[in-house]
N, C-alpha and C positions, 0 to 999 in steps of 0.2 A: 451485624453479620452481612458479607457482602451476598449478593443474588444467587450469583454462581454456587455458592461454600456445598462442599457434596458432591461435587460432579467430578466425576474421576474422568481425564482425559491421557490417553495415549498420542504422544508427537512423534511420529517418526519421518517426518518432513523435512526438507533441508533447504538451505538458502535464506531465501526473504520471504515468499508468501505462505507457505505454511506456518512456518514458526512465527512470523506477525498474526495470524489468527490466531495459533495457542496463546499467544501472549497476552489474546486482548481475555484470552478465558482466562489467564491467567490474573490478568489484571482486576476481573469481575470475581474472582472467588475458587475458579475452579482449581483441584488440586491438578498441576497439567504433568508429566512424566515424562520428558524429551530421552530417546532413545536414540543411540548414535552407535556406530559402527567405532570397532576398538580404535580406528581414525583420525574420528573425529566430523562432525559437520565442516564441508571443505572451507565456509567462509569466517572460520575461525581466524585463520591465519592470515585473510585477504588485509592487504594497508587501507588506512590507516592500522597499526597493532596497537590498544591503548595499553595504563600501566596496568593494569588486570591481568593481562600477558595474554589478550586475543582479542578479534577486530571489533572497531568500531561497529562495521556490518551485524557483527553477530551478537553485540551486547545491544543494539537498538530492535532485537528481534525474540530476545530470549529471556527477558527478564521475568523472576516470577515461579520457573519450573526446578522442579530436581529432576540431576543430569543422573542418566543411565547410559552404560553400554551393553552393547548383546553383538557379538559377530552371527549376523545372522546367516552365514554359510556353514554354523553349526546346526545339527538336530537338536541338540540341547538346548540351545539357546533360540530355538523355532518354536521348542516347545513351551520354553518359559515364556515368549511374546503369546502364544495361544492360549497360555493359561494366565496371562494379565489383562490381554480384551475379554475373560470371562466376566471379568468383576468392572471392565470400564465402562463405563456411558459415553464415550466420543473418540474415535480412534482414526488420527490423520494420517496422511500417507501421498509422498509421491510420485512413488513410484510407477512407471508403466504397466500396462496389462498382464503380459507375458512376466515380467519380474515378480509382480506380485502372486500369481500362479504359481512360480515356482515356490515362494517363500509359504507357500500354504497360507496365502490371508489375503484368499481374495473376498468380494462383497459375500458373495453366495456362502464361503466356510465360514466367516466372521459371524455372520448373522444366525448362523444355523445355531452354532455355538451359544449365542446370546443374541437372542430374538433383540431386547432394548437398545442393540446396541446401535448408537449412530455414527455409521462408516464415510469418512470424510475426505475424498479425495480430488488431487490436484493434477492435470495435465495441462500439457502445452496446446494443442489443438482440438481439444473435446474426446467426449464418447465413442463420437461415429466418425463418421465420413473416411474418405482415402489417407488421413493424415494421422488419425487418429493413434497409432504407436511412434509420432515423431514426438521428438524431443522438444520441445520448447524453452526458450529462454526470454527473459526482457525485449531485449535488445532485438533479436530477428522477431519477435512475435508485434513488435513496434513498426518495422519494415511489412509482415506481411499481412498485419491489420491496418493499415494506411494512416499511420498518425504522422508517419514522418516525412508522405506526401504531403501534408498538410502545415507542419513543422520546416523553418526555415523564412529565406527571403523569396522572393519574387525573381525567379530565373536563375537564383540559385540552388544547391545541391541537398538532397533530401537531409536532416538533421535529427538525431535523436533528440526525444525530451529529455533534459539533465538529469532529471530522477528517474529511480526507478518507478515509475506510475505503474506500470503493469504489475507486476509484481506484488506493490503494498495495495492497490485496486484489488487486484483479487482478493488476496488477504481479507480486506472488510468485507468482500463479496463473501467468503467463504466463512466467515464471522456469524454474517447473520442467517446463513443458511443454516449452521448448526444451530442456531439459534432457533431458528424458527422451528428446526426438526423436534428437538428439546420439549418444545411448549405444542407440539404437535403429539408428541408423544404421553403428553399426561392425559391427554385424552383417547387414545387408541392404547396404550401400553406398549407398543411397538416402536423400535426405532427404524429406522431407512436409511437411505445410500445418497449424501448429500456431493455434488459431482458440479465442479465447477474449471475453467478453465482459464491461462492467460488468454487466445485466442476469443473466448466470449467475451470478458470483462471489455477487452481494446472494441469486439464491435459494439458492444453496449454505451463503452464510453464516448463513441463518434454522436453519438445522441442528435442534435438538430442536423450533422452534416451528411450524416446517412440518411437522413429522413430527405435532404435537398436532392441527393441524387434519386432518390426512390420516387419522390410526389411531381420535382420537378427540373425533373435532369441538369440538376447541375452538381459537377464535380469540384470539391472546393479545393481551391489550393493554395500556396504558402501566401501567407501576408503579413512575414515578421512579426514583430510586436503588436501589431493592429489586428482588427478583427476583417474579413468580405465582408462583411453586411453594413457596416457604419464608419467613416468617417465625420471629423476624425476620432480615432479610440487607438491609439499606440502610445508608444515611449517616445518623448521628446531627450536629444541630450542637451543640456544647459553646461553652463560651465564649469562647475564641479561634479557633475554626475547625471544622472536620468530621471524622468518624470512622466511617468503615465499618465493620459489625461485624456479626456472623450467628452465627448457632446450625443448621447443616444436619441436625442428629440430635438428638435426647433428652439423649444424654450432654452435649451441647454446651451443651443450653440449661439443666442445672442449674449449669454449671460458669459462663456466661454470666452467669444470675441470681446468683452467687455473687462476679463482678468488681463487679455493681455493687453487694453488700452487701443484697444483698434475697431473701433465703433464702424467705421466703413466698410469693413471685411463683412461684419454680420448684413451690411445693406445692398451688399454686391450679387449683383442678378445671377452673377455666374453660379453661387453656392447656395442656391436658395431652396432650401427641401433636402433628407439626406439622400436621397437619390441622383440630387445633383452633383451631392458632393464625392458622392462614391465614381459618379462616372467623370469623375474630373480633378480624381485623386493623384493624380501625376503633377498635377497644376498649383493644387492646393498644397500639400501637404510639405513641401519645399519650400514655401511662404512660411508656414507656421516653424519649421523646423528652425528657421533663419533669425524668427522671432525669439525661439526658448533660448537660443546660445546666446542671448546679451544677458542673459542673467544669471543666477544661481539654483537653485533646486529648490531651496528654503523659500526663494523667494517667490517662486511662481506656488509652492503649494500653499503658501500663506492667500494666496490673489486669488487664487482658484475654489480652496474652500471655502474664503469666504462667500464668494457667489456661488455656494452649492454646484459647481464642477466637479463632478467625479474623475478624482487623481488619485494617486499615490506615491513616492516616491520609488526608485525600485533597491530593494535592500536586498543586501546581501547577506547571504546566512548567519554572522554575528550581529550583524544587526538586530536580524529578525528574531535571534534567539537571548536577545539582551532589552529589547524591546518591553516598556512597561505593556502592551497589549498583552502580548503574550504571556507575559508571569502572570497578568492579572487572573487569566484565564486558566491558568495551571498546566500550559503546554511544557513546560520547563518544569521535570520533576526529578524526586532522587528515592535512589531504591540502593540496599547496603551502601549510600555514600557516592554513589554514581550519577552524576549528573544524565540525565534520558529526556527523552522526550515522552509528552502526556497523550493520553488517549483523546480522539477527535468528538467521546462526547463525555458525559456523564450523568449520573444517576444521583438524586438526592440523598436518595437509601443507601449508598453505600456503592465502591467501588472504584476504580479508574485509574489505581498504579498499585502493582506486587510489590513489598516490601523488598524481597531479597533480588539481588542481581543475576545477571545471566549465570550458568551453574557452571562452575569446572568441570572438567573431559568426567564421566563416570562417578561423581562425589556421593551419589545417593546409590548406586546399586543396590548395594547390602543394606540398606536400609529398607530400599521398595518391594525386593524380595523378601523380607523377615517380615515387616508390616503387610502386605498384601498380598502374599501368597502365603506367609507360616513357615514360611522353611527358619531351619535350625541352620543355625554355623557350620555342622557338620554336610549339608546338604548344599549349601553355600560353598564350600570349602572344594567338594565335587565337581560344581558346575566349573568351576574357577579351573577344576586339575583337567577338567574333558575340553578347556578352551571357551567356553561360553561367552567372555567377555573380551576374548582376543587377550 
């Protein structure tokens, strides 16, 4: 029996990081109940479309739940979400303040309702502050938490991360907060208000370079493929493709200058310590680069590991997802038949992918209402003639 099994969750979250936290409850046991407007979640339809007949986006974020609809600019169907967080234990949501006010679910009615309940919500800028009812997305929340100051080359123009990091970041962030509320709660009996943001997650994830401008003013900024703090540690391109490769200590970097055959580089006064080699990174790193294109990728990561050089080659997504590392480790998994990708961790006891695949538009309605609320067909049949489900 997976850990989760029991735990009745409400999703009415949309996009990527909500729905990747139901999912990961989903993937651990719980039963999760994704709730959409007659609609649709917008990133159904976003391309790629696979042959399921909706997106890529949305079948790596959904799998696991039974789909419901409720138009909730009905009373009737206001009513039927209030009387489904009676019986939940986890109810996501991300809507803003004022929206959620209106829809009558905010933290305070939720919980009044069902003291256990743990209300789990998402914004773009947090709780408080002046921004607090702005909308957030990936993409400007990557701009206004400085990842994309940081992201890019050297004098060139700020650059998005390729992924969405903010986004699936909060998701785990918001993972183990329900999580932790869960196992907080078999001790108090009460559940809480678990409140996380894209905005926190981006400063959270600045980790050592927030801390550089906080302890000791320094602002960090773009260094391509390499890291500010050590030379070298970037991407070499060779002649069929690219090779990450780094020297983080002294020992590393004789052993470094030794894959590529250049024993006098390692004894040259100019580079000697990595602080010499950072502040004379201009000099350097044009020499090595001039080195990796006489050869192949294969062939330097062959030279490199074997002198315990830390490299890798840099793959690209088929690669990395055809990769014996990765199957070994179960990132590559299948739910109805769907190729997905697996959860970042696992449990011995059980857990780590939902069988069934992301749900069609509405498939469980009448279902989730006869089982968990008791209504009869005829009462179903009502909700249906008042509009409830659009």
């Amino acid at each position: 029996m997976k850990v989760l099994h029991g735990i009745q969750v409400i999703d009415l979250s949309r996009v990527l990081a909500g729905p990747y936290c139901a999912q990961m409850l989903a993937d651990f046991g719980a039963d999760v109940v994704k709730i959409e407007a007659p609609e649709g979640d917008e990133n159904r339809l976003w391309p790629p479309v696979c042959e399921s007949g909706y997106s890529a986006n949305f079948a790596s974020v959904n799998r696991g739940k039974r789909g419901m609809t409720l138009d909730l600019k009905t009373p009737a169907a206001r009513d039927v979400l209030l009387r489904l967080a009676q019986h939940a234990d986890v109810l996501i949501h991300s809507f803003l303040p004022d929206t959620a006010e209106r829809l009558g679910i905010s933290v305070e009615r939720l919980r009044a309702d069902n003291p256990r309940l743990v209300v789990a919500t998402i914004s773009g800028y947090g709780t408080q502050g002046p921004l607090a009812s702005k909308r957030g997305y990936d993409l400007m929340v990557q701009a206004f938490g400085g990842i994309m100051s940081t992201t890019g080359v050297i004098g060139g123009p700020p650059l998005r991360c390729g992924l969405s990091v903010i986004d699936m970041s909060t998701g785990l962030s918001l993972y183990a907060g329900i999580v932790t509320a869960l196992l907080a709660r078999q001790a108090s009996g009460q559940g809480t208000w678990v409140h996380g943001s894209l905005l926190e997650t981006t400063v959270a994830l600045l980790g050592h370079m927030g801390v550089a401008w906080m302890q000791a003013a320094v602002v960090p900024e773009p260094q391509g493929s390499g890291s500010w703090l050590l030379v070298p540690y970037q991407a070499f391109r060779c002649q069929d493709g690219w090779v990450l490769a780094g020297a983080p200590n002294d020992g590393a970097w004789r052993r470094f200058c030794d894959a590529l055959e250049w024993p006098s580089l390692a004894d040259d006064p100019r580079f000697q310590g990595n602080a010499a080699r950072v502040a004379k990174r201009d000099e350097l790193v044009p020499m090595l680069e001039a080195r990796f294109a006489q050869h192949t990728v294969a062939h330097w990561v062959e030279r490199l590991e074997a002198r315990s050089v830390a490299c890798s080659p840099v793959q690209t997504v088929d690669q990395v997802m055809t990769h014996p590392q990765v199957l070994a480790n179960q990132m590559r998994v299948a739910a109805g038949g769907q190729p997905l990708i697996g959860t970042p961790f696992k449990l011995s006891d059980g857990g780590g992918v939902a069988e069934a695949p992301a749900p069609a538009l509405g498939a469980d309605t009448e279902a989730v209402l006869a089982e968990t609320l008791g209504l009869s067909e005829p009462e179903i049949a009502q909700l249906r003639a008042v509009g409830a489900f659009g």
